[in-house]
Biopython code that builds the backbone (N, CA, C, O; Angstrom):
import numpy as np
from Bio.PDB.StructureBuilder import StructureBuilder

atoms = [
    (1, "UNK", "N", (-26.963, 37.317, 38.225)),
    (1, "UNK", "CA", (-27.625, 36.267, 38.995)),
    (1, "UNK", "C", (-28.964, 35.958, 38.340)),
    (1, "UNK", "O", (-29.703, 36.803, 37.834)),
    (2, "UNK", "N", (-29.157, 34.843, 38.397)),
    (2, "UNK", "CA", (-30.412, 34.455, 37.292)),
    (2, "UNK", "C", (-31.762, 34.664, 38.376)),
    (2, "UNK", "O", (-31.956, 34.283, 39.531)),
    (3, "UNK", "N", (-32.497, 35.381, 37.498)),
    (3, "UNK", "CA", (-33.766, 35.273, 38.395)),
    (3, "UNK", "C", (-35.043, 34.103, 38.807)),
    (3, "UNK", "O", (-35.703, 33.553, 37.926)),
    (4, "UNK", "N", (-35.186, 33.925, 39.817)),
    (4, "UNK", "CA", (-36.306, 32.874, 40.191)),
    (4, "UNK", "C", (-37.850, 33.102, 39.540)),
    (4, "UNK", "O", (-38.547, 34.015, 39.982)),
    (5, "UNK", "N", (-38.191, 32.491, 38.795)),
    (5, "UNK", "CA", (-39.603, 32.670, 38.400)),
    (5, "UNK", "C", (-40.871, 32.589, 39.571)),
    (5, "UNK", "O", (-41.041, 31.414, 39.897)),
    (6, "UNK", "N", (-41.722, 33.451, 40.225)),
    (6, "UNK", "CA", (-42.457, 33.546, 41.216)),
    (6, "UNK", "C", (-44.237, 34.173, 40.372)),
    (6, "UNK", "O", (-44.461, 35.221, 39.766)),
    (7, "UNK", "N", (-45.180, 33.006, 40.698)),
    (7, "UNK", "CA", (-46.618, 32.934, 40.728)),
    (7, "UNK", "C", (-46.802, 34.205, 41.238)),
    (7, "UNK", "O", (-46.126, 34.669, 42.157)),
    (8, "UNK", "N", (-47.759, 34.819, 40.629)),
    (8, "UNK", "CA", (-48.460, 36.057, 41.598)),
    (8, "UNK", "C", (-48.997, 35.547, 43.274)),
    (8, "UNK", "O", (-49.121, 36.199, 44.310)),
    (9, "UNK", "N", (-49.168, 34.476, 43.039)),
    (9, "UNK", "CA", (-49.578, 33.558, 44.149)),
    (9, "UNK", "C", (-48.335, 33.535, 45.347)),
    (9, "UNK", "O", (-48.314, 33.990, 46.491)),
    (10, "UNK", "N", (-47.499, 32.925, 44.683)),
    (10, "UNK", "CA", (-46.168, 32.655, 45.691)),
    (10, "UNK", "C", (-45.988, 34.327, 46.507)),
    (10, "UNK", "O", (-46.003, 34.578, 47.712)),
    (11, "UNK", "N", (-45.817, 35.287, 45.307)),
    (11, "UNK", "CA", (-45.214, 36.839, 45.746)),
    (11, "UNK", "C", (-46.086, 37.136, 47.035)),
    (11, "UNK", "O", (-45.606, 37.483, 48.114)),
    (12, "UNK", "N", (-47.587, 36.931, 46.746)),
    (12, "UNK", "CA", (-48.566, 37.110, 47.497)),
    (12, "UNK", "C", (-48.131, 36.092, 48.689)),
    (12, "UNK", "O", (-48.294, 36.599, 49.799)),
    (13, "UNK", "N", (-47.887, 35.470, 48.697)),
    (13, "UNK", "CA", (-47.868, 34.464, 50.017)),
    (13, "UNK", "C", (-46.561, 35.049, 51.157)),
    (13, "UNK", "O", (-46.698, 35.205, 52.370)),
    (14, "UNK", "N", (-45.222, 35.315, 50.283)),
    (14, "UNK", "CA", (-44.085, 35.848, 50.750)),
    (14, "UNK", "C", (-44.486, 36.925, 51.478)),
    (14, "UNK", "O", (-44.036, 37.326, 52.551)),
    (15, "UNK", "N", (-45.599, 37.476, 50.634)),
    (15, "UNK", "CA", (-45.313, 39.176, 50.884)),
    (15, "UNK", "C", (-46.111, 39.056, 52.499)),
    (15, "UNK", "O", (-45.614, 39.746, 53.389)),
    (16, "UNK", "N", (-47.266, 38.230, 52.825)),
    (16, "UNK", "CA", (-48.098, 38.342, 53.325)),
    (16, "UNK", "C", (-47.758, 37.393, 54.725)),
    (16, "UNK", "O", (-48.657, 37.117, 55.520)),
    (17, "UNK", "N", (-46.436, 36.965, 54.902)),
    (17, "UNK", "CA", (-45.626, 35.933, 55.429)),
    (17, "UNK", "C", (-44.718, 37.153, 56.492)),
    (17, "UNK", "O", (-44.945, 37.385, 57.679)),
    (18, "UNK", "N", (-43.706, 37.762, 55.644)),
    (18, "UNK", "CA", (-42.655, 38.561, 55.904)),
    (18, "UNK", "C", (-43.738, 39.615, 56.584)),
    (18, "UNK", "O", (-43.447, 39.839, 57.759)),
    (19, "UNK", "N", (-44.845, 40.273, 56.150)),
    (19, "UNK", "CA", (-45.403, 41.573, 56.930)),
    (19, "UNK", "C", (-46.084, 40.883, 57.963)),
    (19, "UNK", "O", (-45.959, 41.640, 58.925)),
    (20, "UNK", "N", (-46.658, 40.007, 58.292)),
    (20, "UNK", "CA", (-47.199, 39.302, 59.569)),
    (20, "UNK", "C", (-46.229, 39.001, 60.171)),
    (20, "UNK", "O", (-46.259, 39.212, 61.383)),
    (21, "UNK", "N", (-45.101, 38.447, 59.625)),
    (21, "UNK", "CA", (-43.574, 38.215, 61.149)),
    (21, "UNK", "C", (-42.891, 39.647, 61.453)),
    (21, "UNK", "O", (-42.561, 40.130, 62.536)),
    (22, "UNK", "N", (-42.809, 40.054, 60.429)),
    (22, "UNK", "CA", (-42.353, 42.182, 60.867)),
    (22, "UNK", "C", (-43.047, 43.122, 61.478)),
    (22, "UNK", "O", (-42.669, 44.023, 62.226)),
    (23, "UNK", "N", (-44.284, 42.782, 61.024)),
    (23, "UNK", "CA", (-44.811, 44.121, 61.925)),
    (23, "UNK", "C", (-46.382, 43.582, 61.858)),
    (23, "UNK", "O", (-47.031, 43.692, 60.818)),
    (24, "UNK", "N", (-46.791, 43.141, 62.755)),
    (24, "UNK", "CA", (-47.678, 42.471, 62.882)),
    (24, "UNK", "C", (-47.893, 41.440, 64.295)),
    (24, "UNK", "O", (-48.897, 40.977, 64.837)),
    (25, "UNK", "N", (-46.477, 41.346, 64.568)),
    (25, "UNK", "CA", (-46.594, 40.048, 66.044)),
    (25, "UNK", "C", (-47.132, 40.326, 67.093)),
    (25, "UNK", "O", (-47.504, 39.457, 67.882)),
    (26, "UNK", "N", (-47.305, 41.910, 67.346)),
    (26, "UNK", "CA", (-47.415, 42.572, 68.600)),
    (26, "UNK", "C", (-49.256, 42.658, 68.226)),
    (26, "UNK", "O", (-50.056, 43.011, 69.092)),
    (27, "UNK", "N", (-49.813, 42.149, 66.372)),
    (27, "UNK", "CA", (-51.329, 42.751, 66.584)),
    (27, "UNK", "C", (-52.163, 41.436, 66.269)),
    (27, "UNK", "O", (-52.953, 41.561, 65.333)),
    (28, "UNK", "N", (-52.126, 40.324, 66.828)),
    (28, "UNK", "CA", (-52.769, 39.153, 66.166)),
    (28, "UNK", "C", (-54.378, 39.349, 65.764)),
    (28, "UNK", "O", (-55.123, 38.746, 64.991)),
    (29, "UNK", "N", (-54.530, 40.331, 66.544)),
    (29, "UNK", "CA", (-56.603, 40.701, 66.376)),
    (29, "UNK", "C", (-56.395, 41.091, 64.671)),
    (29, "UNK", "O", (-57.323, 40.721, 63.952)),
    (30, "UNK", "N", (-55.253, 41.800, 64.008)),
    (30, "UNK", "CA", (-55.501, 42.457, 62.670)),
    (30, "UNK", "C", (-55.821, 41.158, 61.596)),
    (30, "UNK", "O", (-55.154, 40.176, 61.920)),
    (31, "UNK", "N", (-56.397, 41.001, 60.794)),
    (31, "UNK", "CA", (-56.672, 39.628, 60.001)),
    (31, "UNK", "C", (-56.177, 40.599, 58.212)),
    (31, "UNK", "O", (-56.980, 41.283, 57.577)),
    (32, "UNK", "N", (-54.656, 40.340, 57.794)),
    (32, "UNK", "CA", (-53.968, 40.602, 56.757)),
    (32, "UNK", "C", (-55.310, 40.197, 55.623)),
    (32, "UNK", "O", (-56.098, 39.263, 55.766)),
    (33, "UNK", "N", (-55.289, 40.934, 54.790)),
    (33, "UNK", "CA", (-55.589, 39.873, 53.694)),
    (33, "UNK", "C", (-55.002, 41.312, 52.136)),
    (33, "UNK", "O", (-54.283, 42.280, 52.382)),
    (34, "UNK", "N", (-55.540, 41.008, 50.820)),
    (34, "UNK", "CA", (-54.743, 41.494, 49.839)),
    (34, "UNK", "C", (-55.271, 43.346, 49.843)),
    (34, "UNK", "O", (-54.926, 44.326, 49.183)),
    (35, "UNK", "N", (-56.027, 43.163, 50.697)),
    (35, "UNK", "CA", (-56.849, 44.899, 50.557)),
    (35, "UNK", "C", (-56.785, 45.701, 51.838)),
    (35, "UNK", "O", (-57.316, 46.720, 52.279)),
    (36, "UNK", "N", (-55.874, 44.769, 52.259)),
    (36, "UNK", "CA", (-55.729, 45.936, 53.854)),
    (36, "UNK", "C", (-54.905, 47.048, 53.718)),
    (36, "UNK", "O", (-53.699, 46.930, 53.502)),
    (37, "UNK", "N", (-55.437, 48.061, 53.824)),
    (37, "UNK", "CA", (-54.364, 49.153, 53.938)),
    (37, "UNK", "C", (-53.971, 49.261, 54.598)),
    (37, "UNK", "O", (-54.432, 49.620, 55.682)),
    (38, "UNK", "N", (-52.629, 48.953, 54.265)),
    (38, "UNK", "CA", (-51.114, 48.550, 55.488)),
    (38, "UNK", "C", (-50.861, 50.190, 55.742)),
    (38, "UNK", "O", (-50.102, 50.138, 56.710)),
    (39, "UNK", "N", (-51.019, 51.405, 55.491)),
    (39, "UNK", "CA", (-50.624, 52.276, 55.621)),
    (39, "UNK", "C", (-51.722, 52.621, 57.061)),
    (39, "UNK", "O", (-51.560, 52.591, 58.281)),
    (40, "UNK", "N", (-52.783, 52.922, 56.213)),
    (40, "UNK", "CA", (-53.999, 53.804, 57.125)),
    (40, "UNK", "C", (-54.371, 52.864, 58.044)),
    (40, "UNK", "O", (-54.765, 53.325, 59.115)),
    (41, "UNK", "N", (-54.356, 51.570, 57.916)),
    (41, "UNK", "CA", (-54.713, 50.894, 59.260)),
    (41, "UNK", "C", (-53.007, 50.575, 60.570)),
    (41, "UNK", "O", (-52.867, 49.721, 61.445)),
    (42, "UNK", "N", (-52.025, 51.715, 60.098)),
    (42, "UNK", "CA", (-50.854, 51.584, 60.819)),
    (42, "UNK", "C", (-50.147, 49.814, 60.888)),
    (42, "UNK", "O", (-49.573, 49.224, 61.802)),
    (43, "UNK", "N", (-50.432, 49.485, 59.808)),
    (43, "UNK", "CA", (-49.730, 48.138, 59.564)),
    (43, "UNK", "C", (-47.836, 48.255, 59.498)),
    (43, "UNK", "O", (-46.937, 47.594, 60.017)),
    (44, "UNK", "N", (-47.866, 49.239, 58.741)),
    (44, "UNK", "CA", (-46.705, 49.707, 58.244)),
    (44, "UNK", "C", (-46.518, 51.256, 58.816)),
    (44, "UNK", "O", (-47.337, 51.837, 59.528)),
    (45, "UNK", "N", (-45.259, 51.791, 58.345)),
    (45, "UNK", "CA", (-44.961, 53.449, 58.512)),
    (45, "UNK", "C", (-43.909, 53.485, 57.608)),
    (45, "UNK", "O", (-43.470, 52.515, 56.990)),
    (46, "UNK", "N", (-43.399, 54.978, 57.530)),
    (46, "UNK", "CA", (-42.478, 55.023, 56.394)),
    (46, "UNK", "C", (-41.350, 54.107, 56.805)),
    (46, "UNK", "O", (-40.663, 53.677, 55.878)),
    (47, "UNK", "N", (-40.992, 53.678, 58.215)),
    (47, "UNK", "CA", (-39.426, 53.574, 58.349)),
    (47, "UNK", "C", (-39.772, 51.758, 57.848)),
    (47, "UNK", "O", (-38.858, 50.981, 57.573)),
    (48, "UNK", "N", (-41.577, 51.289, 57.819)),
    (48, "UNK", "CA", (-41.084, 50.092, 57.521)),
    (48, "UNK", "C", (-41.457, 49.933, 56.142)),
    (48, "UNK", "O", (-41.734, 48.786, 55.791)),
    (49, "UNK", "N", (-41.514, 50.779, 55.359)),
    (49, "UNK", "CA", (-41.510, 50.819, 53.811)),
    (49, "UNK", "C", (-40.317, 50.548, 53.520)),
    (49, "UNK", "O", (-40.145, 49.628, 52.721)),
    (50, "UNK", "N", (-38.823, 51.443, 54.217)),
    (50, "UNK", "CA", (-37.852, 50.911, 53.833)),
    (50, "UNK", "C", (-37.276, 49.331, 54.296)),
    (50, "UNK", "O", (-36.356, 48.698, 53.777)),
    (51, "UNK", "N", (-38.177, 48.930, 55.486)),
    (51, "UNK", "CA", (-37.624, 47.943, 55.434)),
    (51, "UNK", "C", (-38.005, 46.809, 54.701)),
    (51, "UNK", "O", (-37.267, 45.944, 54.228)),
    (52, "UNK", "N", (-39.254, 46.896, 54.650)),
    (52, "UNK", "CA", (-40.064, 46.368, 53.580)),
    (52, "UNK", "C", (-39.625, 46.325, 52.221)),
    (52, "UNK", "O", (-39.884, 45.378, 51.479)),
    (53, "UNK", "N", (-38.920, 47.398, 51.852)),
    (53, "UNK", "CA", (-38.101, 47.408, 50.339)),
    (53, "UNK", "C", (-36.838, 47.031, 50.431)),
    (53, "UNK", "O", (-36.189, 46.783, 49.415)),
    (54, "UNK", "N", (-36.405, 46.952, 51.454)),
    (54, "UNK", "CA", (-34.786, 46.471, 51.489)),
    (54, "UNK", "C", (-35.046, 44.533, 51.333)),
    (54, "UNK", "O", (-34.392, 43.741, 50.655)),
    (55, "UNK", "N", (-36.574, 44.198, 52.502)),
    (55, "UNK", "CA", (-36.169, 42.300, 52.389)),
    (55, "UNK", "C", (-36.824, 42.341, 50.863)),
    (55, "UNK", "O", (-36.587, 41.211, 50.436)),
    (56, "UNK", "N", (-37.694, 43.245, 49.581)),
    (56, "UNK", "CA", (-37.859, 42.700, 48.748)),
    (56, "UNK", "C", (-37.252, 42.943, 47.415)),
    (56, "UNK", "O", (-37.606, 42.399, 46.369)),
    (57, "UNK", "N", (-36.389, 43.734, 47.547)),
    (57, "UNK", "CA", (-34.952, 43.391, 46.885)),
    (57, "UNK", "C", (-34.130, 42.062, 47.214)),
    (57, "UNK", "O", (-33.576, 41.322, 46.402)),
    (58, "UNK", "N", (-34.177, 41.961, 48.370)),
    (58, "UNK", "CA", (-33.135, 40.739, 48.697)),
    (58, "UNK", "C", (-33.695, 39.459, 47.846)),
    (58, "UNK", "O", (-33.156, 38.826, 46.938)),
    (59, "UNK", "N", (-35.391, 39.257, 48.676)),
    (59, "UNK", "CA", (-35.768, 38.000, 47.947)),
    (59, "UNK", "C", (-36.254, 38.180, 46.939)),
    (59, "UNK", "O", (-36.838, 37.155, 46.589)),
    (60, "UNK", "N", (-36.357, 39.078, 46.128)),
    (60, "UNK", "CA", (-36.712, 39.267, 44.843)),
    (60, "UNK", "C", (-35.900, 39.316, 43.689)),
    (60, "UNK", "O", (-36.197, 38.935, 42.556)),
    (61, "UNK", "N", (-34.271, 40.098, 44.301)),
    (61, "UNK", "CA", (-33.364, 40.221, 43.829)),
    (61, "UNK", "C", (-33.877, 41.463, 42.335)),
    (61, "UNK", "O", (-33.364, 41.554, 41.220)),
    (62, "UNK", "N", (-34.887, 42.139, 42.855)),
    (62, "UNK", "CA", (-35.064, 43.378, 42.438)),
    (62, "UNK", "C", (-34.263, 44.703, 42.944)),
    (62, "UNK", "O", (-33.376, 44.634, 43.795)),
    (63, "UNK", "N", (-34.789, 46.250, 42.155)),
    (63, "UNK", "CA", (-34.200, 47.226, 42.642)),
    (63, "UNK", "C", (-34.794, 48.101, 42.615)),
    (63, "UNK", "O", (-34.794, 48.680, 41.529)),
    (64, "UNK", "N", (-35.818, 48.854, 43.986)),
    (64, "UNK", "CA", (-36.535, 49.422, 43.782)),
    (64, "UNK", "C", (-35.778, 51.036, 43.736)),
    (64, "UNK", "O", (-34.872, 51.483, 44.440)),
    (65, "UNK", "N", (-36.491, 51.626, 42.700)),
    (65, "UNK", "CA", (-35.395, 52.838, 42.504)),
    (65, "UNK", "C", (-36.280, 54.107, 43.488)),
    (65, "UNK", "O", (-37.471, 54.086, 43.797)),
    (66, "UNK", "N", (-35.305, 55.100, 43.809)),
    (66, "UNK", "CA", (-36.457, 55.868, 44.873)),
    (66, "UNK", "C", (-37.367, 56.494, 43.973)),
    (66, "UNK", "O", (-38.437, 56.127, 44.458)),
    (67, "UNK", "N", (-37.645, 57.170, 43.021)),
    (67, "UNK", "CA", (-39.199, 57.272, 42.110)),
    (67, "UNK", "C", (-40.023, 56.732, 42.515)),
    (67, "UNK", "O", (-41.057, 57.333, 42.806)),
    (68, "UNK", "N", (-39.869, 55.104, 42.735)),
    (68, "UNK", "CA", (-40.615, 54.037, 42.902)),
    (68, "UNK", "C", (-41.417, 53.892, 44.778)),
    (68, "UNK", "O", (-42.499, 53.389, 45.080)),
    (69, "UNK", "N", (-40.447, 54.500, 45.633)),
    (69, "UNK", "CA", (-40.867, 54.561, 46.757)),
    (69, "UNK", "C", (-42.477, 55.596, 47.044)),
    (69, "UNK", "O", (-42.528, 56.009, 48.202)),
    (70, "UNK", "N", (-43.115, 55.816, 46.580)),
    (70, "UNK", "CA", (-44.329, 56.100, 46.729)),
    (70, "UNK", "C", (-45.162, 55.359, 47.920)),
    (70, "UNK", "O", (-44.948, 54.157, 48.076)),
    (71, "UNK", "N", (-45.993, 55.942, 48.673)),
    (71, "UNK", "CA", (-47.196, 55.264, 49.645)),
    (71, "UNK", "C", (-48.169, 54.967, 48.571)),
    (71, "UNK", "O", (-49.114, 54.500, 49.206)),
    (72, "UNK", "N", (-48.455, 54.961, 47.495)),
    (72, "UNK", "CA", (-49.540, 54.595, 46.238)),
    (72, "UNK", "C", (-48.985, 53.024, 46.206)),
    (72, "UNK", "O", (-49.722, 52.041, 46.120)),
    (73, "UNK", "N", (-47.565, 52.993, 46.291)),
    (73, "UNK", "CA", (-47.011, 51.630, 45.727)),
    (73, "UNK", "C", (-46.877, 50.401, 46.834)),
    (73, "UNK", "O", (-46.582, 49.206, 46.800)),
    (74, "UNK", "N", (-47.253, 51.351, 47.809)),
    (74, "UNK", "CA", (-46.802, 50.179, 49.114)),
    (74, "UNK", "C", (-47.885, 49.998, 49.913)),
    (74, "UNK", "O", (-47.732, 49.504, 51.030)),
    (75, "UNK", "N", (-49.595, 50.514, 49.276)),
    (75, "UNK", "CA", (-50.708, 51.107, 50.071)),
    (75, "UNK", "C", (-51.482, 49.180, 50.380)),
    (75, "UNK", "O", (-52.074, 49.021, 51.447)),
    (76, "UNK", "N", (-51.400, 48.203, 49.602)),
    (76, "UNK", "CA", (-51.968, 46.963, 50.042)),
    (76, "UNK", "C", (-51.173, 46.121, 49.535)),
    (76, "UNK", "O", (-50.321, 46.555, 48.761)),
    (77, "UNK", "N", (-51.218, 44.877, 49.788)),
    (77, "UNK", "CA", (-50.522, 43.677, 48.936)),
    (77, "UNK", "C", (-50.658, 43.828, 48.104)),
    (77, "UNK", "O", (-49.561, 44.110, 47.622)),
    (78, "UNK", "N", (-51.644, 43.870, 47.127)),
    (78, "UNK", "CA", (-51.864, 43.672, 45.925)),
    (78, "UNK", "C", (-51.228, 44.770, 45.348)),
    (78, "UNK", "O", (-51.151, 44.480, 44.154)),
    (79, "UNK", "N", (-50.764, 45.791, 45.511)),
    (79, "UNK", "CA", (-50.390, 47.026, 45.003)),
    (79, "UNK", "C", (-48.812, 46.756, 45.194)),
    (79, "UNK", "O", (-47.999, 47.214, 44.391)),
    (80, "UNK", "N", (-48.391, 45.902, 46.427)),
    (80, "UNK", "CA", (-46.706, 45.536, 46.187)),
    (80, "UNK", "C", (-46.400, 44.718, 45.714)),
    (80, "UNK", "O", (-45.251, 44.408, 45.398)),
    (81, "UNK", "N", (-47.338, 44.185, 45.555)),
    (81, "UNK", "CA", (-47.730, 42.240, 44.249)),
    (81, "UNK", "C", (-47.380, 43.337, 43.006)),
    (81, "UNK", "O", (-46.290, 43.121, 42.477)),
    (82, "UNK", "N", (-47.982, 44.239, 42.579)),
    (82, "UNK", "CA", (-47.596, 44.626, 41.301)),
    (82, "UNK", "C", (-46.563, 45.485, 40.646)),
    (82, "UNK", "O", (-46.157, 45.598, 39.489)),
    (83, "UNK", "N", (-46.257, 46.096, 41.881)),
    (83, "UNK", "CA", (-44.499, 46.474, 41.869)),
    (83, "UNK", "C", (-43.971, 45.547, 41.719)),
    (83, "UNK", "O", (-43.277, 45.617, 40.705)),
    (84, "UNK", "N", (-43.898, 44.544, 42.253)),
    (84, "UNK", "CA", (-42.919, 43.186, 42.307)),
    (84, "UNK", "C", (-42.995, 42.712, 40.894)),
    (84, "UNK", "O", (-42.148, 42.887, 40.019)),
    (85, "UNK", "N", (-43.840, 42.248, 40.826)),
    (85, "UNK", "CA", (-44.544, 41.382, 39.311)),
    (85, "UNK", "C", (-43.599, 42.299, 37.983)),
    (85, "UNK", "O", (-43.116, 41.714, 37.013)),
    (86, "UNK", "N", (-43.483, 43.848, 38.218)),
    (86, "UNK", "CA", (-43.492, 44.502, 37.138)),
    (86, "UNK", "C", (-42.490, 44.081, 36.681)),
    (86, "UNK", "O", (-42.229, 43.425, 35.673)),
    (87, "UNK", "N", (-41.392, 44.871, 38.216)),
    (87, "UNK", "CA", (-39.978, 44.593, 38.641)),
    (87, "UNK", "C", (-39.274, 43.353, 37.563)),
    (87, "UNK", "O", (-38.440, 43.399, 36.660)),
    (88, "UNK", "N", (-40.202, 42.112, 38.274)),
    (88, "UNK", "CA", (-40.058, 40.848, 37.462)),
    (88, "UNK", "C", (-39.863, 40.898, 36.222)),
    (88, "UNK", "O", (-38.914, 40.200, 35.862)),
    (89, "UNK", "N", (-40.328, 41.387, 35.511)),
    (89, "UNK", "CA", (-40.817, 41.276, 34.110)),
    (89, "UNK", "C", (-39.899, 42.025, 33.374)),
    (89, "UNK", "O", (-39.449, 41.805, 32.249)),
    (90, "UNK", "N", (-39.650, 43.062, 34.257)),
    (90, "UNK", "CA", (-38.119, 44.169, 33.392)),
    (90, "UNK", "C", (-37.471, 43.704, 33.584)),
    (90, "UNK", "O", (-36.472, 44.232, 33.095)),
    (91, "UNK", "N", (-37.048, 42.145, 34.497)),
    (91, "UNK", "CA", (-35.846, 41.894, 34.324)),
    (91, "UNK", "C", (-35.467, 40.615, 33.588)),
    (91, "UNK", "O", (-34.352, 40.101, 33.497)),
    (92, "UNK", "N", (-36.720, 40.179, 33.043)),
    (92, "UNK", "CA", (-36.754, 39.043, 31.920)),
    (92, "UNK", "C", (-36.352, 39.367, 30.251)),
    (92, "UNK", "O", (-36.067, 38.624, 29.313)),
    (93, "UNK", "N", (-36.461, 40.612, 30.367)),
    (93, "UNK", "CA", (-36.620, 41.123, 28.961)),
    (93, "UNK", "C", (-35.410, 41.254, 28.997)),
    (93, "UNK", "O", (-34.807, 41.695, 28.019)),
]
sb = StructureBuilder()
sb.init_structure("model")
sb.init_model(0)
sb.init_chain("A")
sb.init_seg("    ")
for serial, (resi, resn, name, xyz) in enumerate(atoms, 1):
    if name == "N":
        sb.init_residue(resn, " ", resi, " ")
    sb.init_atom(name, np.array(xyz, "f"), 0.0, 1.0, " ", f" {name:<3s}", serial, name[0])
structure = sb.get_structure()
């Protein structure tokens, strides 16, 4: 399946789209942005890391391998912006 070319911009927008409709509806006071630690500020938990890695395989049409499941890798946007991005890039080559 051919891959979609995605802006660091776009990934960032998806990413920051999908975690405000998942886990986020119940906290409108929290204000997302690329440095929130989705972990320590209970944005996320492990069970929604996996879910979190299951929708960005889908729309990414990546494969995150479990090595890769780390809380280092899933700790802000910008840190799953660059999993993603990498992802991307190994699969251009």
């Amino acid at each position: 399946m051919p891959t979609q070319s995605y802006t660091e911009k776009e990934i960032e927008e998806i990413l920051k789209n999908q975690i405000s409709k998942e886990f986020m509806y119940d906290r409108p006071e929290v204000i997302l942005d690329n440095e929130s630690h989705l972990i320590d500020e209970e944005i996320i938990d492990s069970l929604g890391i996996f879910v979190l890695i299951s929708f960005i395989e889908e729309q990414f049409h990546v494969k995150i391998n479990p090595d890769e499941v780390l809380l280092d890798n899933f700790e802000t946007i910008d840190t799953i912006k660059s999993l993603i991005m990498s992802k991307l890039r190994s699969t251009e080559a």
